[in-house]
Backbone as CSV, one residue per row, in Angstrom:
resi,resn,N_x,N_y,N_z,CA_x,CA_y,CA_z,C_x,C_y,C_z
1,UNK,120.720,97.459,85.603,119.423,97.492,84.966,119.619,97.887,83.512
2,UNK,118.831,97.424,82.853,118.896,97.749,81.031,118.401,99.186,81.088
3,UNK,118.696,99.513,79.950,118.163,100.742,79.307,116.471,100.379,78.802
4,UNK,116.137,99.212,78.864,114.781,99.080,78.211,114.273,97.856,78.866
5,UNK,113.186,97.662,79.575,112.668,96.532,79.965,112.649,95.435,79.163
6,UNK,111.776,95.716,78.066,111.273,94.275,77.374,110.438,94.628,76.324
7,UNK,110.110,93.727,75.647,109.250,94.165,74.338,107.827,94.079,74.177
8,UNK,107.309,93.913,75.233,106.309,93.527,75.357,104.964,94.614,74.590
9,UNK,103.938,94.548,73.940,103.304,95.250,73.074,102.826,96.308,74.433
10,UNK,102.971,97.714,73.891,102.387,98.876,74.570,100.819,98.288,75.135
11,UNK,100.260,97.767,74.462,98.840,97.887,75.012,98.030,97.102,76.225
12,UNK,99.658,95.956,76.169,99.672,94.818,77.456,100.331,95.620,78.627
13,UNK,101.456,96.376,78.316,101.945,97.175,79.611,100.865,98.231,79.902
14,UNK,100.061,99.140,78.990,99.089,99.773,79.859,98.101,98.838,80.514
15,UNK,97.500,98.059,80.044,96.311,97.191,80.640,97.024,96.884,81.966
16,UNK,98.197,96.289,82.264,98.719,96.117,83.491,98.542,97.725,84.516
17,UNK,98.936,98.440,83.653,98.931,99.568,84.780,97.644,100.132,85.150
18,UNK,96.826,99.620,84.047,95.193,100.519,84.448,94.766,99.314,85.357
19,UNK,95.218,97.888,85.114,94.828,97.065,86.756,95.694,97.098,87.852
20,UNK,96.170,97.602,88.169,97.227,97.980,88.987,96.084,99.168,89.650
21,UNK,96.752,100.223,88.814,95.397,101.313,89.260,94.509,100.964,89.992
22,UNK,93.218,100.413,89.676,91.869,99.526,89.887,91.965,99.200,91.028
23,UNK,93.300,97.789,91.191,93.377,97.201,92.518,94.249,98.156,93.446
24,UNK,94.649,98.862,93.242,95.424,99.605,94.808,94.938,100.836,94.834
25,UNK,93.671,101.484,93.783,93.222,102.762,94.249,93.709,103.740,94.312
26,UNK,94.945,103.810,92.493,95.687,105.000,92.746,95.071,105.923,92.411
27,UNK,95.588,107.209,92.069,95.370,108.365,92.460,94.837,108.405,90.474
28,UNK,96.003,108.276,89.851,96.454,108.496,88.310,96.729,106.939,87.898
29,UNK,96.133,106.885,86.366,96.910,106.126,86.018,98.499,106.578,85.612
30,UNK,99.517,105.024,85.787,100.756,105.307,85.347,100.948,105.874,83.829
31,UNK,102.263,106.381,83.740,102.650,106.282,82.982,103.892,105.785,82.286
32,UNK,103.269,104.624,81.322,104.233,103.919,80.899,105.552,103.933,79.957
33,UNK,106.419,103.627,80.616,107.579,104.021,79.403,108.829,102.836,79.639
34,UNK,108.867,102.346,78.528,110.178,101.413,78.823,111.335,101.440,78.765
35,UNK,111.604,103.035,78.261,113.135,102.819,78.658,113.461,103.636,79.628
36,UNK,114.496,103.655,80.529,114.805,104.011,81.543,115.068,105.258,81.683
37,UNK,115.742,105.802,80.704,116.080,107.193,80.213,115.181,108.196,80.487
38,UNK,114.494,107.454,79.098,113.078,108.325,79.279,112.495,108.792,80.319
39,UNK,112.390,107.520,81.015,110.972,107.661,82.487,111.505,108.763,83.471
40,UNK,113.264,108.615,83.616,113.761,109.684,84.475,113.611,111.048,83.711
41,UNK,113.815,111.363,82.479,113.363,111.986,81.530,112.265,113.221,82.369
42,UNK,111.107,112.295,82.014,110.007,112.784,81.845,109.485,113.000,83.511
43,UNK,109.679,111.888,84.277,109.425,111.868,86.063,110.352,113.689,86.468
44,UNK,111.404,113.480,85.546,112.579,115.264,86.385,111.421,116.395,85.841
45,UNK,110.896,116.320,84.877,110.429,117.084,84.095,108.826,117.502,84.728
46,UNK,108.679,117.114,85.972,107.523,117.461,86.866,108.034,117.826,88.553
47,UNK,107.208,118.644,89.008,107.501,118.515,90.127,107.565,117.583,91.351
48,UNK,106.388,116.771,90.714,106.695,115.052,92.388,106.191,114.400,91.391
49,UNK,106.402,113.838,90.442,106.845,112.480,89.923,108.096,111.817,90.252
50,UNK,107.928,109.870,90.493,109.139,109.356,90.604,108.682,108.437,89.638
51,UNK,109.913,107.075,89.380,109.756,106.757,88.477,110.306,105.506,89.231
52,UNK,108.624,104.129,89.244,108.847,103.018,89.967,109.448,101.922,88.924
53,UNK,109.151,100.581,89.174,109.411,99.323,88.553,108.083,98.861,88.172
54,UNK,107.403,99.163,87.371,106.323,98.383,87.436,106.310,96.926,86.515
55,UNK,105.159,96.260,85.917,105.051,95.569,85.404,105.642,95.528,83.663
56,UNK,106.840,95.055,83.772,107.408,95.182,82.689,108.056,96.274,81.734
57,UNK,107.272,97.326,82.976,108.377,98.779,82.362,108.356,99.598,83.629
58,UNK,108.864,100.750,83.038,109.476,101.749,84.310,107.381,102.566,84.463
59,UNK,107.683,102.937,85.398,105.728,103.904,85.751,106.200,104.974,85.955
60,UNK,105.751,106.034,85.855,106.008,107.040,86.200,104.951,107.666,86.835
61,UNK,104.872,108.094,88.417,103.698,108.222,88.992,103.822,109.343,90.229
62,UNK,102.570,109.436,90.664,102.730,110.942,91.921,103.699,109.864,92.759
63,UNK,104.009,110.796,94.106,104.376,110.466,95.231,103.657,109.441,96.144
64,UNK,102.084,110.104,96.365,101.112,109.200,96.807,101.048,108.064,96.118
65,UNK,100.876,107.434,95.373,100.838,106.791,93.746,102.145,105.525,94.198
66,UNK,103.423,106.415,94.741,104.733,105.701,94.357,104.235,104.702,96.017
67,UNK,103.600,105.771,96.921,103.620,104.858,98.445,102.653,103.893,98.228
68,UNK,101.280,103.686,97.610,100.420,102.868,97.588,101.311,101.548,97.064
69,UNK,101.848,102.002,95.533,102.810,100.797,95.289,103.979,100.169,95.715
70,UNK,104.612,100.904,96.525,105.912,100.124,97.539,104.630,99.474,98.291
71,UNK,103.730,100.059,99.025,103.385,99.226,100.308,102.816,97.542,99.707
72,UNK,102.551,97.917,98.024,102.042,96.287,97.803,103.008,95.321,97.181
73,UNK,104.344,96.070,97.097,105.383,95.200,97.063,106.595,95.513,95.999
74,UNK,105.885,96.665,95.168,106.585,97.479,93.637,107.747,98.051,94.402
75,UNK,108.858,98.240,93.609,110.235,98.900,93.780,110.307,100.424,93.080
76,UNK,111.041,101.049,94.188,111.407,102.497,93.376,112.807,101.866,92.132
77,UNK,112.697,102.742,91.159,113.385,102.518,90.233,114.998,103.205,90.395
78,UNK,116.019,102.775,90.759,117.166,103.179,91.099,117.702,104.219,90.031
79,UNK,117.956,105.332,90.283,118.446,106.418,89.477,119.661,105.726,89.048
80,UNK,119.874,105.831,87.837,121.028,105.542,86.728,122.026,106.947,87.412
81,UNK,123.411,105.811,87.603,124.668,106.803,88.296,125.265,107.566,86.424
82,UNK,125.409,108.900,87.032,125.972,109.952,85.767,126.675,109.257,85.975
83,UNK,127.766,108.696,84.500,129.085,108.646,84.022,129.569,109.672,83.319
């Protein structure tokens, strides 16, 4: 996986996540971040945040949040192995 999804303008990756939200009835909106670093970053830096695949960038979201989106088809985001 890249260090950074894609370039896509910040305001198209939130609009994805606030419909995302909408249609599966999460809890929070995500939070968006595209590089990978970061999202693990910021997901360690809480107590139950994980940090999924969403639409064009990494989400960073509750637990409840992470199950609504596996069950509609979203991927957990594979922890980057320490080198």
């Amino acid at each position: 996986m890249s260090a950074m999804m894609n370039d896509e303008p910040l305001p198209v990756l939130h609009a994805a996540a606030a419909k995302a939200r909408t249609a599966l009835g999460l809890r929070y909106l995500p939070v968006v971040i595209r590089s990978e670093s970061s999202a693990f970053a910021v997901a360690d830096r809480t107590s139950a945040s994980v940090v999924m695949l969403g639409e064009d960038a990494f989400w960073v979201v509750c637990l409840a949040d992470a199950a609504k989106l596996e069950r509609a088809g979203y991927e957990w985001a594979p922890r980057p192995s320490a080198r």
